[in-house]
Backbone and ligand atoms as CSV (ligand in chain L), in Angstrom:
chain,resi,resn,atom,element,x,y,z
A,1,UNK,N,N,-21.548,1.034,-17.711
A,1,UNK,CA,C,-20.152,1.128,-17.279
A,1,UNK,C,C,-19.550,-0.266,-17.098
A,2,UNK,N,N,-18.214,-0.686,-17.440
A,2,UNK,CA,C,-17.639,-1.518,-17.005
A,2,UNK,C,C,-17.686,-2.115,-15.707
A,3,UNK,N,N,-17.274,-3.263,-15.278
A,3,UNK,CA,C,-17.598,-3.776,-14.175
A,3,UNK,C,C,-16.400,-3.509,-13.247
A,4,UNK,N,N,-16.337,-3.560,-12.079
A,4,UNK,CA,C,-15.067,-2.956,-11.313
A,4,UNK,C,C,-14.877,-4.172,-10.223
A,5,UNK,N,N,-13.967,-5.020,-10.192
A,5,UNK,CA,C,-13.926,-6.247,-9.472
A,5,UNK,C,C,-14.146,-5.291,-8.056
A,6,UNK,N,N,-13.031,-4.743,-7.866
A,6,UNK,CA,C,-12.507,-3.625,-6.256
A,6,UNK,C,C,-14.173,-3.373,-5.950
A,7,UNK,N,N,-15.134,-2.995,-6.233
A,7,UNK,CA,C,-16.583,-2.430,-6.453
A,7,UNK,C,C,-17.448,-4.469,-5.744
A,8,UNK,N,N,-16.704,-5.276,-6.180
A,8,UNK,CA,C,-17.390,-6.276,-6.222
A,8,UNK,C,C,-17.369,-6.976,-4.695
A,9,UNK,N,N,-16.241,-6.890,-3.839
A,9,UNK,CA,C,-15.347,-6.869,-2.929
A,9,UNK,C,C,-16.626,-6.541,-1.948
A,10,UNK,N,N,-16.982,-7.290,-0.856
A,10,UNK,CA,C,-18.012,-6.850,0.474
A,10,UNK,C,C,-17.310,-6.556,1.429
A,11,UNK,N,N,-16.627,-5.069,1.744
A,11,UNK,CA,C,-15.924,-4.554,2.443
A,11,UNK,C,C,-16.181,-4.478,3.865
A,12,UNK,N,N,-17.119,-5.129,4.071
A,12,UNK,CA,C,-17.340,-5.642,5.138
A,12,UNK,C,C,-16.948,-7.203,5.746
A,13,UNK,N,N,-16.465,-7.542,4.984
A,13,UNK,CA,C,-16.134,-8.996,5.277
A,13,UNK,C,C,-14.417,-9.373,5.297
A,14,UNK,N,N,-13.798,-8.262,5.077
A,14,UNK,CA,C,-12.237,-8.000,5.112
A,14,UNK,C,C,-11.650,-7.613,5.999
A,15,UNK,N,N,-10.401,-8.411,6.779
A,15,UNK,CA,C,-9.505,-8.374,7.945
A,15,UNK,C,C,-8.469,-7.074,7.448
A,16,UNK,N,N,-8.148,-6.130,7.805
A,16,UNK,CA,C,-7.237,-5.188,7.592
A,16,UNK,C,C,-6.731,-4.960,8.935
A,17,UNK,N,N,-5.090,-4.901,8.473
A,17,UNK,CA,C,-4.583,-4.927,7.292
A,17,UNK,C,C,-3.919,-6.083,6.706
A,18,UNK,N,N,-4.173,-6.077,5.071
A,18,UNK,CA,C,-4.168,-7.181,4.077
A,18,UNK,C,C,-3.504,-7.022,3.118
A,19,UNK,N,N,-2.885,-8.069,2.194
A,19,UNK,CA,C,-2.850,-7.588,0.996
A,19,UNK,C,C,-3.348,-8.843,0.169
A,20,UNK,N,N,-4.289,-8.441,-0.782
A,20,UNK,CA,C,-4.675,-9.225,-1.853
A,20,UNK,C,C,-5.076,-8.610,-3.221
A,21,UNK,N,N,-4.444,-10.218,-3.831
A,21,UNK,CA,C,-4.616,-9.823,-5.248
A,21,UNK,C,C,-5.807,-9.196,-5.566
A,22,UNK,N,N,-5.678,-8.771,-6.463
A,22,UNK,CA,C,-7.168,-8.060,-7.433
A,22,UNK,C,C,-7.452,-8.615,-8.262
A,23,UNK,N,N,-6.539,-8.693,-9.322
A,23,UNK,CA,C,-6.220,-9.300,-10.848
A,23,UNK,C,C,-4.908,-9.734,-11.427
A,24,UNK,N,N,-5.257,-10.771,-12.152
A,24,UNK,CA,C,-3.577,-10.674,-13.652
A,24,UNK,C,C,-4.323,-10.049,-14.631
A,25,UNK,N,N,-3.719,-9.461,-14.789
A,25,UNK,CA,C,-4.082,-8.773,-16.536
A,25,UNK,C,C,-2.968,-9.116,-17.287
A,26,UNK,N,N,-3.233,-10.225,-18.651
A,26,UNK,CA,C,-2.196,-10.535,-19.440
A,26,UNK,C,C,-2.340,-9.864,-20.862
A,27,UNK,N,N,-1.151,-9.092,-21.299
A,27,UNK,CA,C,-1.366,-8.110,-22.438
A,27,UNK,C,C,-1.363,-9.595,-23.643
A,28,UNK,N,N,-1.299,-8.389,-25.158
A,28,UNK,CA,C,-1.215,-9.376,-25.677
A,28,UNK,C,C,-0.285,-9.992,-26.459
A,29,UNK,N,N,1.245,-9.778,-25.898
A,29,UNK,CA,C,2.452,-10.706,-26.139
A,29,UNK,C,C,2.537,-11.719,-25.386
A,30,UNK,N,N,1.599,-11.529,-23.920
A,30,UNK,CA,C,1.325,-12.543,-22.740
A,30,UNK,C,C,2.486,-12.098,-21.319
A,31,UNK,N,N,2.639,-10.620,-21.702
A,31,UNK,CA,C,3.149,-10.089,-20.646
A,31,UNK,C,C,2.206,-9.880,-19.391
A,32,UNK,N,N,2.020,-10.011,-17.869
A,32,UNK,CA,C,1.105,-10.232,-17.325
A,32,UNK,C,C,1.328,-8.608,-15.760
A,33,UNK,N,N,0.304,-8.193,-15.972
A,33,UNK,CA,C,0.447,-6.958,-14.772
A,33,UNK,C,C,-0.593,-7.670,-13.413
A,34,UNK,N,N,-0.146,-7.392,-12.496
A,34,UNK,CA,C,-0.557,-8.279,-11.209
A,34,UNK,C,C,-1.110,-6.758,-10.821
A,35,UNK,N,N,-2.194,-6.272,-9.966
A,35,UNK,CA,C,-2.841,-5.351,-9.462
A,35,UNK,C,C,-3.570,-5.844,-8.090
A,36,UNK,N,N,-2.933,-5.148,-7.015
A,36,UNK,CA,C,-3.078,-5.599,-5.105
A,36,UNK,C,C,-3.368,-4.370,-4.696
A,37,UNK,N,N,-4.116,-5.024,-4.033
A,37,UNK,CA,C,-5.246,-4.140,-2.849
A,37,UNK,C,C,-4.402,-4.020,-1.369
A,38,UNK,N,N,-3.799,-3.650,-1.194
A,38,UNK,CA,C,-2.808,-3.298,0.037
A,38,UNK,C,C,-3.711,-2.694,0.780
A,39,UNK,N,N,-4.524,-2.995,1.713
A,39,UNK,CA,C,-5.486,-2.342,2.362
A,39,UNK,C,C,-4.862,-2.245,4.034
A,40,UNK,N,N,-4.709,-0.831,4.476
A,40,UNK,CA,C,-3.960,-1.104,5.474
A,40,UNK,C,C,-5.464,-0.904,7.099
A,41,UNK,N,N,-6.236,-0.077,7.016
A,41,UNK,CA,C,-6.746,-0.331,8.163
A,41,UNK,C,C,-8.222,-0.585,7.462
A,42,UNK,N,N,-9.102,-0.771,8.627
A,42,UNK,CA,C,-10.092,-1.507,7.905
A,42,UNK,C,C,-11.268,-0.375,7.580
A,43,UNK,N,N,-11.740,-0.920,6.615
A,43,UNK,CA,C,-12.966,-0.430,5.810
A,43,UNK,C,C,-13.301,0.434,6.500
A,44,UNK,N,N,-14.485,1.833,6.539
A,44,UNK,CA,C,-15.723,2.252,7.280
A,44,UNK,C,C,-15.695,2.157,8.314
A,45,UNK,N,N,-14.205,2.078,9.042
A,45,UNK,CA,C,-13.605,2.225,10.141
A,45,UNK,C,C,-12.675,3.122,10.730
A,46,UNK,N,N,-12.123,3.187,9.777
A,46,UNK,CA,C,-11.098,3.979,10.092
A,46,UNK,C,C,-10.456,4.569,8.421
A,47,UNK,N,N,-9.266,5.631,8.192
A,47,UNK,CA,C,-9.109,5.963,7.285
A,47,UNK,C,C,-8.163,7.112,7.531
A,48,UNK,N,N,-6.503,6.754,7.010
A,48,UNK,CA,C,-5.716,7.509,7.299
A,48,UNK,C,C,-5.809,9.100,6.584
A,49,UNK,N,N,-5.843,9.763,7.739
A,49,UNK,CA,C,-5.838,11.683,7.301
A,49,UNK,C,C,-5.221,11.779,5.779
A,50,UNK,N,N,-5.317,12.641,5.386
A,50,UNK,CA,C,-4.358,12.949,3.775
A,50,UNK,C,C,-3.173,13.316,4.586
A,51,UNK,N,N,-2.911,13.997,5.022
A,51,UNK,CA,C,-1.332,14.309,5.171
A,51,UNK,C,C,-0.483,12.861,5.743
A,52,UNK,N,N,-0.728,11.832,6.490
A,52,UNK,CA,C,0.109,11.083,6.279
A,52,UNK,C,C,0.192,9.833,5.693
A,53,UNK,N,N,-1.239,9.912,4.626
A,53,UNK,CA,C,-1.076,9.152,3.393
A,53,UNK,C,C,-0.570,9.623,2.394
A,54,UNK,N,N,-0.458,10.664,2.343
A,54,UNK,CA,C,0.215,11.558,1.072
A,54,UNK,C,C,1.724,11.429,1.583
A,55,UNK,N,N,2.456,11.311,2.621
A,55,UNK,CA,C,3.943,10.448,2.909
A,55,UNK,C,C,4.161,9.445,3.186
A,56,UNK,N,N,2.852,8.554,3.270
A,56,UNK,CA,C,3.732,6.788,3.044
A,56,UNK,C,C,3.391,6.924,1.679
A,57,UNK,N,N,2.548,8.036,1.088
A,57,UNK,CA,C,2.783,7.053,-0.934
A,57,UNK,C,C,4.423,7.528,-1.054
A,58,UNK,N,N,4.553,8.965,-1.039
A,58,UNK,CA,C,5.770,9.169,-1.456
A,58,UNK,C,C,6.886,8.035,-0.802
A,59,UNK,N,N,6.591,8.073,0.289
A,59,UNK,CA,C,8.092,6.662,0.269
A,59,UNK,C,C,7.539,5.396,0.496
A,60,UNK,N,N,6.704,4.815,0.120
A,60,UNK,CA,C,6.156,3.570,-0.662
A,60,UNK,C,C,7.066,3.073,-1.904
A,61,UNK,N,N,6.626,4.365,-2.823
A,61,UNK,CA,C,7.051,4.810,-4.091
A,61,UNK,C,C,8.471,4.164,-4.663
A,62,UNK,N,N,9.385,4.403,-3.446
A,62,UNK,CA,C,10.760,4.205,-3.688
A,62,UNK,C,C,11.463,3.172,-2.541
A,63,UNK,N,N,10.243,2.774,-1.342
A,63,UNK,CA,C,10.954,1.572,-1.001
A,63,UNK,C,C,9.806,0.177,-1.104
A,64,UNK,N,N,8.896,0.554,-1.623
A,64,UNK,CA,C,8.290,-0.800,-2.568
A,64,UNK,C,C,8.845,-0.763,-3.611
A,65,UNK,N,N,9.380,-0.081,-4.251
A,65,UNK,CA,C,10.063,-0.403,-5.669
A,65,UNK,C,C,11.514,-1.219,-5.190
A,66,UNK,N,N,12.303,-0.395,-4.427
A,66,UNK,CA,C,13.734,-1.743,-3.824
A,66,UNK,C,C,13.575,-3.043,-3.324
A,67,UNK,N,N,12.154,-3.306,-2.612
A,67,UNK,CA,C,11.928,-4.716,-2.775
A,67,UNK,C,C,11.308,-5.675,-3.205
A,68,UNK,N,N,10.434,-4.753,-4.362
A,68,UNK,CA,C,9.296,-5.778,-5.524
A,68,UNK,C,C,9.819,-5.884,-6.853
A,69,UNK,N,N,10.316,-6.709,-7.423
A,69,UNK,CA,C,11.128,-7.142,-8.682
A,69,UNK,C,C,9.818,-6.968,-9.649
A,70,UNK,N,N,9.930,-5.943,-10.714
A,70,UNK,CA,C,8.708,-5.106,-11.384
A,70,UNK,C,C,8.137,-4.417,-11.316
A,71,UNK,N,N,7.557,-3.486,-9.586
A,71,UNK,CA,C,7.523,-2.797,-9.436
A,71,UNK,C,C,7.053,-1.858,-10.555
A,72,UNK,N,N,5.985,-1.167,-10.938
A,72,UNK,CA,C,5.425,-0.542,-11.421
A,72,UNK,C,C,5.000,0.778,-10.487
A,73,UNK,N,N,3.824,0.668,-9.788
A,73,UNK,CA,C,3.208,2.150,-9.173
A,73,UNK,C,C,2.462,1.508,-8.257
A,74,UNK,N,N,2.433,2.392,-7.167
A,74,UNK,CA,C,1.496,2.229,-5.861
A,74,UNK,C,C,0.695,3.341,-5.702
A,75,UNK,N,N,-0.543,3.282,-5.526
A,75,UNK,CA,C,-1.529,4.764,-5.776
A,75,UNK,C,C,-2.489,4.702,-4.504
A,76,UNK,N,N,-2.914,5.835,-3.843
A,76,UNK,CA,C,-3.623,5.071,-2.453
A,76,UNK,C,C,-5.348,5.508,-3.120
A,77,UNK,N,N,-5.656,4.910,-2.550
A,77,UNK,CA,C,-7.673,4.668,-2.720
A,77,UNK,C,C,-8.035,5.992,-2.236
A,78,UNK,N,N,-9.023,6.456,-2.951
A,78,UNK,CA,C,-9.537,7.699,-2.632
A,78,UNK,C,C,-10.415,7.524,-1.210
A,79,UNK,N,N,-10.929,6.589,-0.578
A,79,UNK,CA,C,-11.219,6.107,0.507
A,79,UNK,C,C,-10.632,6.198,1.869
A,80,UNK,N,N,-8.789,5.951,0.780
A,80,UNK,CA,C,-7.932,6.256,2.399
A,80,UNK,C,C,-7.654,5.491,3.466
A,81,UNK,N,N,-8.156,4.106,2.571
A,81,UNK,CA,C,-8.135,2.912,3.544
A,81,UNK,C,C,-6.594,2.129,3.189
A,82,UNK,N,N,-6.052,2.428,2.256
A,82,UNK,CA,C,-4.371,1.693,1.717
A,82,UNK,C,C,-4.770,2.542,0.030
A,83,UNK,N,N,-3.812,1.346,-0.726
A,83,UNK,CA,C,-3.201,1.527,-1.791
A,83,UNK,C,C,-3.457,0.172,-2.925
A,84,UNK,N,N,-3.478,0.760,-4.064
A,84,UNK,CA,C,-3.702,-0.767,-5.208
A,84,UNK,C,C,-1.584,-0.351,-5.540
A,85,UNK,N,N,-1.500,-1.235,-5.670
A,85,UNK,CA,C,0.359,-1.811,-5.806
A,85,UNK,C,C,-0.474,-2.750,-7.518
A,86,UNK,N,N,0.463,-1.853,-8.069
A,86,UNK,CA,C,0.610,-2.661,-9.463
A,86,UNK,C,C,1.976,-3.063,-10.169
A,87,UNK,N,N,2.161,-4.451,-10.324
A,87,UNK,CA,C,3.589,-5.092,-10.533
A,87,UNK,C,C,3.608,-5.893,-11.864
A,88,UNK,N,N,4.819,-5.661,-12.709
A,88,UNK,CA,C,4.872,-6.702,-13.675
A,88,UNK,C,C,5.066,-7.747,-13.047
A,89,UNK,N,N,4.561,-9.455,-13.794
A,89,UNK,CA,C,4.501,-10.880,-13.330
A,89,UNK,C,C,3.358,-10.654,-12.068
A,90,UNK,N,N,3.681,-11.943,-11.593
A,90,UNK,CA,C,2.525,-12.522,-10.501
A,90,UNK,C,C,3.492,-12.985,-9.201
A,91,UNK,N,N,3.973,-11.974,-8.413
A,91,UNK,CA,C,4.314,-12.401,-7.024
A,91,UNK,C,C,3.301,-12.769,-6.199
A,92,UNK,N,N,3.543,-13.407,-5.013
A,92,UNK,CA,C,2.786,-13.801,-4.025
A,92,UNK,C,C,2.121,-13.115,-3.228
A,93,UNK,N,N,1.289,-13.163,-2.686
A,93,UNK,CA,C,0.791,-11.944,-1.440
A,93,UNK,C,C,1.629,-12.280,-0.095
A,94,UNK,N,N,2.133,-13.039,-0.310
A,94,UNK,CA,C,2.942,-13.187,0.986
A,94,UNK,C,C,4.244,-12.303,0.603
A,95,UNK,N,N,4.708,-12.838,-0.474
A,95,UNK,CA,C,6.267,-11.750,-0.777
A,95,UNK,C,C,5.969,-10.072,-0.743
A,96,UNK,N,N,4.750,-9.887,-1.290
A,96,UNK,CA,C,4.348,-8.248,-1.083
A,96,UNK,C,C,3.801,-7.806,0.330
A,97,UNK,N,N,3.307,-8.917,1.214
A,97,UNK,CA,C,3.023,-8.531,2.401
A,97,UNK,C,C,4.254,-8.032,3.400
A,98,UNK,N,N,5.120,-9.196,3.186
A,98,UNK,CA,C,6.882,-9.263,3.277
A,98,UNK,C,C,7.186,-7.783,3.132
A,99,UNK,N,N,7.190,-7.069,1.558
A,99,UNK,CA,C,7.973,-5.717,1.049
A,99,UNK,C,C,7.016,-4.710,1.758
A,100,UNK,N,N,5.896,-4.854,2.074
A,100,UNK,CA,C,5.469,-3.958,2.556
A,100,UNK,C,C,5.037,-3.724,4.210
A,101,UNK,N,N,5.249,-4.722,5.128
A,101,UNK,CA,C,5.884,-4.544,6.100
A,101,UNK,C,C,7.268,-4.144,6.655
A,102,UNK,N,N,8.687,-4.516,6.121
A,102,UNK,CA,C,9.444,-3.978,5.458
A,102,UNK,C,C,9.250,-2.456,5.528
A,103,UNK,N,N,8.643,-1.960,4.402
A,103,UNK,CA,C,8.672,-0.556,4.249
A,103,UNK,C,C,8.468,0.278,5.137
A,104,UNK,N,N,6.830,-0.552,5.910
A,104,UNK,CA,C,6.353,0.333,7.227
A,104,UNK,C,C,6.981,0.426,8.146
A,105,UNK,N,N,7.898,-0.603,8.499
A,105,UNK,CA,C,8.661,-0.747,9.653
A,105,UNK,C,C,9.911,0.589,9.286
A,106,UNK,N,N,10.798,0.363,7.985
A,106,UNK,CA,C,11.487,1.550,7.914
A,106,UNK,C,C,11.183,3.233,7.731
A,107,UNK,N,N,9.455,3.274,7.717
A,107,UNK,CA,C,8.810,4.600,7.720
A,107,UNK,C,C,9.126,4.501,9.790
A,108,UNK,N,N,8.023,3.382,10.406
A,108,UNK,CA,C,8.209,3.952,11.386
A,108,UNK,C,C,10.018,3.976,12.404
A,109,UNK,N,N,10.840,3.502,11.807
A,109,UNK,CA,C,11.824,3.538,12.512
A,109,UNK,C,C,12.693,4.275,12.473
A,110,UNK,N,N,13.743,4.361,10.840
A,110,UNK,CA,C,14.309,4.943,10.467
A,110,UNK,C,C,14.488,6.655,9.485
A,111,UNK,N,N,13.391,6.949,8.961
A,111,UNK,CA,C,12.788,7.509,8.058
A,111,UNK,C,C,12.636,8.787,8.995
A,112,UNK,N,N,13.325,9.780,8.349
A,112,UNK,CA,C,13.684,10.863,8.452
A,112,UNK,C,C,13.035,11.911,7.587
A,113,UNK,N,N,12.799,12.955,7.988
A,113,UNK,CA,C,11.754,14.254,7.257
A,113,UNK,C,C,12.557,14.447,5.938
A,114,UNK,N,N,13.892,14.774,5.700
A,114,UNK,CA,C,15.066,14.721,4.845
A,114,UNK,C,C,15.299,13.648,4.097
A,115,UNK,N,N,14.537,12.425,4.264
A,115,UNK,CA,C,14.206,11.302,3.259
A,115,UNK,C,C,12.984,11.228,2.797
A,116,UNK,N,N,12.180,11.772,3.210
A,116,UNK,CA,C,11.070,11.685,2.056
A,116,UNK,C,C,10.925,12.401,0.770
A,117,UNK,N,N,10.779,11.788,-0.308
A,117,UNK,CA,C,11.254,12.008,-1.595
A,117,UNK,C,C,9.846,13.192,-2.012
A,118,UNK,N,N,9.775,14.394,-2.600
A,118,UNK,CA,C,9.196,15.193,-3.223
A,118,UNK,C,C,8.224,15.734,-2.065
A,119,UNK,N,N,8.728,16.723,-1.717
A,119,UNK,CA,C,7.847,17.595,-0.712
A,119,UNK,C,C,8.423,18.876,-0.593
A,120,UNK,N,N,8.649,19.364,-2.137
A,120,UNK,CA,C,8.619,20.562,-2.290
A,120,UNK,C,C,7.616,21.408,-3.327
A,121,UNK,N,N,7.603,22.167,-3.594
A,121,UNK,CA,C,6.190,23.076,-4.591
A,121,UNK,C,C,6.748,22.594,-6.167
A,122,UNK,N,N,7.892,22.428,-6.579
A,122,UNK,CA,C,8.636,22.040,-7.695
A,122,UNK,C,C,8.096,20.142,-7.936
A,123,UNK,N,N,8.488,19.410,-6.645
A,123,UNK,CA,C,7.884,17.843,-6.763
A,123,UNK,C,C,6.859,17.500,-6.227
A,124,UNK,N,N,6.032,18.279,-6.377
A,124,UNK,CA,C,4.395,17.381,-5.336
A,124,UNK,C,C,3.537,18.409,-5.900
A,125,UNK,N,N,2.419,17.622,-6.012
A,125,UNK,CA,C,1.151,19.148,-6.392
A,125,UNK,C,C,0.448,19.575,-5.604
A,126,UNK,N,N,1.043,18.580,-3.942
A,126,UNK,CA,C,0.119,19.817,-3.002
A,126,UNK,C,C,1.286,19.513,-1.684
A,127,UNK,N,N,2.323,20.168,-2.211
A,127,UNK,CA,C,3.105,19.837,-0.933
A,127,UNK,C,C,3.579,20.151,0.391
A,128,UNK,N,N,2.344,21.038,0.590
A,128,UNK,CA,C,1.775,21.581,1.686
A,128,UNK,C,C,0.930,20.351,2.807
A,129,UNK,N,N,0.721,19.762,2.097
A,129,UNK,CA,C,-0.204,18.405,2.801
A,129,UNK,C,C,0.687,17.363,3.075
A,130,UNK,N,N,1.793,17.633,4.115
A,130,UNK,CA,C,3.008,15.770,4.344
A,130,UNK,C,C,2.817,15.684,5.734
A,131,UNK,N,N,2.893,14.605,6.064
A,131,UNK,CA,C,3.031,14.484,7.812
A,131,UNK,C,C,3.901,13.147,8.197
A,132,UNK,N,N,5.105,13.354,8.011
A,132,UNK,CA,C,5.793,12.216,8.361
A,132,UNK,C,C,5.535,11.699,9.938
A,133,UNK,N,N,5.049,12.800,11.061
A,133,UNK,CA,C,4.482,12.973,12.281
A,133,UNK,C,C,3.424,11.605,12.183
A,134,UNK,N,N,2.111,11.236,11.402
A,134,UNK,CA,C,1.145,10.773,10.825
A,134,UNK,C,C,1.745,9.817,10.561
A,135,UNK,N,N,2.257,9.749,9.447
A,135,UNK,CA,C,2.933,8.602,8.618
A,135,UNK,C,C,3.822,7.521,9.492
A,136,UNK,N,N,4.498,8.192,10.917
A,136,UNK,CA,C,5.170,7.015,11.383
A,136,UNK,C,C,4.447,6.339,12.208
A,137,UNK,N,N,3.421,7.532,12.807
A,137,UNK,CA,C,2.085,6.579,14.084
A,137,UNK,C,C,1.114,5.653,13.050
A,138,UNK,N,N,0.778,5.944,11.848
A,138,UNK,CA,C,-0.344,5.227,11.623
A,138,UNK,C,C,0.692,3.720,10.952
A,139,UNK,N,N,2.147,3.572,10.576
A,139,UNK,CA,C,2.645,2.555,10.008
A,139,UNK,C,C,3.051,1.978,11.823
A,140,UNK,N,N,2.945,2.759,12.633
A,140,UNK,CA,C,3.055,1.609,14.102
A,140,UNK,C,C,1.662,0.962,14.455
A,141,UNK,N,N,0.665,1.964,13.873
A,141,UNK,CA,C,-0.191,1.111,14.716
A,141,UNK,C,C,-0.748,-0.396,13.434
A,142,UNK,N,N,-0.303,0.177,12.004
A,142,UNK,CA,C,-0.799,-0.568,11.325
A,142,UNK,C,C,0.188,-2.152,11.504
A,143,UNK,N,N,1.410,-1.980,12.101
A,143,UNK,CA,C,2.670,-2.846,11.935
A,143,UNK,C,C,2.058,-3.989,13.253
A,144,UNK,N,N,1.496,-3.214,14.339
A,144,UNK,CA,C,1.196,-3.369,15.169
A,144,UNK,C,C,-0.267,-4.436,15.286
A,145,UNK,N,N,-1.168,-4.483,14.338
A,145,UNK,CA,C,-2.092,-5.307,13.924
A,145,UNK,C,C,-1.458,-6.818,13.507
A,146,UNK,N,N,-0.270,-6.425,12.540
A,146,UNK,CA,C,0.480,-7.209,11.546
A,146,UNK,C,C,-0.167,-7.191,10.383
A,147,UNK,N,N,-0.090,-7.423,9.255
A,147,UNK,CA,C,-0.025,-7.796,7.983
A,147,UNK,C,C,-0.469,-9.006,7.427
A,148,UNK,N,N,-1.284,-9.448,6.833
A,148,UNK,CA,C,-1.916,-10.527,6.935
A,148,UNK,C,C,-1.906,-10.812,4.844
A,149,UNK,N,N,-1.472,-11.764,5.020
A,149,UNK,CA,C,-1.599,-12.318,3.096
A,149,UNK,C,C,-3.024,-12.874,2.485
A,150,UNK,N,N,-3.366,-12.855,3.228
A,150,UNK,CA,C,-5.184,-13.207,2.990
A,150,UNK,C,C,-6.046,-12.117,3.426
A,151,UNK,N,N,-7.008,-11.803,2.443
A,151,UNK,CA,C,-8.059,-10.537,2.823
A,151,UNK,C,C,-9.322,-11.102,4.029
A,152,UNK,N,N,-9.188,-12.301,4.000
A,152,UNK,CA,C,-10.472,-12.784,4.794
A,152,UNK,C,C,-10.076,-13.313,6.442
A,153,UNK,N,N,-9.558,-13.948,6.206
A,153,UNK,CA,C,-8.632,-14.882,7.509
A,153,UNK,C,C,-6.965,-14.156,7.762
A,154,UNK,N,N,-6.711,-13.907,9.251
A,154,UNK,CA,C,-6.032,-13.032,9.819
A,154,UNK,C,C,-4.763,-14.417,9.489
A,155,UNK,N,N,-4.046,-14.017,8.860
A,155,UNK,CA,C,-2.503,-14.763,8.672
A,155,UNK,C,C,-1.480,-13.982,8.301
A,156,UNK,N,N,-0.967,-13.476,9.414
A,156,UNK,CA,C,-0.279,-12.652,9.638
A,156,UNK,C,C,1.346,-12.837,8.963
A,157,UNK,N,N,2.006,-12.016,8.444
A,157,UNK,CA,C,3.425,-12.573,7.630
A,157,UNK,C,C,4.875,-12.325,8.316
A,158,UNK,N,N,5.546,-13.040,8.985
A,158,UNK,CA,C,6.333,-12.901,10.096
A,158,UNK,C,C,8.156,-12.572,8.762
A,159,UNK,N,N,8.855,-13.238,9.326
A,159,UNK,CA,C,10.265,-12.657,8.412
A,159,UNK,C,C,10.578,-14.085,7.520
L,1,ZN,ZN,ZN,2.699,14.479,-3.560
């Protein structure tokens, strides 16, 4: 089997919550896809329920896309520990730490049951499983750690 950098990673040695790069992957016109490990609580520690990871992806989805220029897809780890964020070009981990504090802060503040995008049987394939209830405690307590642009050393990303 191929080698899996994410697989290579001693998940034991990582401050969450983080965000760090993974990879550039440059196609071959030399267009370049950036792929981040948005890891929000830590490893074999902890691990947000499905129901209110299954509503920060859905509004991830659409307010990491309003503040990451390329913006591609955010998908969460079958683990349940965050999300890999995949972006055209190479932003900073500080500018994505930035958009995605940002986001959490408007899950836990503003973010209304009536704004979360696809949580009906027509847009979701299990949309029986949402907990915006979930989704706003675990983005306080994660906001509440802070956000850190380095996976190893706690450097937290202020405004
Ligand atoms: Zn869904």
């Amino acid at each position: 089997m191929g080698k899996v950098e994410s697989f290579e990673l001693d998940h034991t040695k990582v401050k969450a919550p983080y965000v760090r790069l993974i990879t550039v992957e440059e196609g071959a016109k030399g267009d370049k896809i950036s792929n981040f490990d948005l890891r929000l609580v830590q490893p074999n520690k902890n691990a947000i329920p499905t129901g209110g990871l299954h509503t920060i992806e859905h509004l991830l989805a659409g307010l990491l896309r309003d503040r990451i220029d390329g913006y591609i897809d955010c998908s969460p780890f079958g683990c349940r520990t965050g999300f890999h964020l995949l972006v055209w070009g190479n932003p900073s981990t500080t500018e994505v730490a930035k958009a995605l504090k940002e986001s959490l802060e408007e899950i836990r503040d503003n973010i209304q049951w009536k704004d979360v995008p696809g949580t009906t049987i027509e847009s979701c394939g299990n949309y029986r499983d949402h907990s915006l209830f979930s989704a706003k405690q675990w983005s306080r307590d994660i906001l509440a750690e802070g956000i850190s642009d380095d996976p190893f050393e706690r450097h937290v990303v202020e405004y």
